[in-house]
N, C-alpha and C positions, 0 to 999 in steps of 0.2 A: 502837102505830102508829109509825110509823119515817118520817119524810121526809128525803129527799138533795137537795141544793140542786147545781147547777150554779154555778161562779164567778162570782159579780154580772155582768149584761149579758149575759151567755152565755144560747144555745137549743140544743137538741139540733137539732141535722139529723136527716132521715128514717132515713137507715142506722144512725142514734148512736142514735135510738126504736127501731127494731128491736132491735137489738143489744140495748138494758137488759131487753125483751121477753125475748128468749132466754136472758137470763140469771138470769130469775126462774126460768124453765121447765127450764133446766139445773137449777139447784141445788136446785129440789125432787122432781127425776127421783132425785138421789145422795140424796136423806130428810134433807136436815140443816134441814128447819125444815117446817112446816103452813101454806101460804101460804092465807089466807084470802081476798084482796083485793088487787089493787095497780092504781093507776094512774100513766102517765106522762106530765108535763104537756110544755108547752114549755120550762122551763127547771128541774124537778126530779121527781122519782117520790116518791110516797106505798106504803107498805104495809103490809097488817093481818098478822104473821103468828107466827107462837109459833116460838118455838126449839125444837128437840128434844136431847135430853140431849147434851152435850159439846163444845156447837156455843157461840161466844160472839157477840154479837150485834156486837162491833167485828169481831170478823174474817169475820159473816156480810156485813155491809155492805161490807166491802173485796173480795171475793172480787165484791159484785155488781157492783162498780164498775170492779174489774179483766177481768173476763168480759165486760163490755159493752163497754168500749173504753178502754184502757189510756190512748189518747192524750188522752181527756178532761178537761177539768179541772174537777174538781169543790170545788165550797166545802163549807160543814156540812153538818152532819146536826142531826135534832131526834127526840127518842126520847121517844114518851110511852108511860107505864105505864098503865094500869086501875085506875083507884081499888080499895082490899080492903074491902069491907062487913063 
């Protein structure tokens, strides 16, 4: 699971939620990842999704962040794995 934080204080505006929309739905149209799940709040997007081969997941995350609106400004991210049984 993957969440992107907006700058402290910062909310997306309605065309800046659109915008992160369309750019899940780009990047999984080109295959570079199996997006299981995403939601986007008022000040960061959560999402469930598996990489597929040769894709690295810092430059999946900047690609979603540049695709949705460049003029953004965006703080962390928070990356969590799947525990391995």
């Amino acid at each position: 699971m993957v969440t992107k934080c907006l700058e402290k204080g910062s909310e997306f505006l309605p065309e800046y939620r659109d915008s992160v929309v369309e750019s899940f739905q780009h990047l999984r149209g080109k295959s570079v990842m199996f997006l299981h799940a995403f939601v986007v709040m008022p000040d960061h997007w959560h999402a469930l999704l598996t990489l597929r081969e040769k894709t690295s997941l810092q430059q999946l995350i900047s690609d979603i962040c540049r695709h949705g609106n460049p003029s953004v400004t965006w703080g962390g991210s928070r990356v969590r794995s799947p525990s391995r049984k």
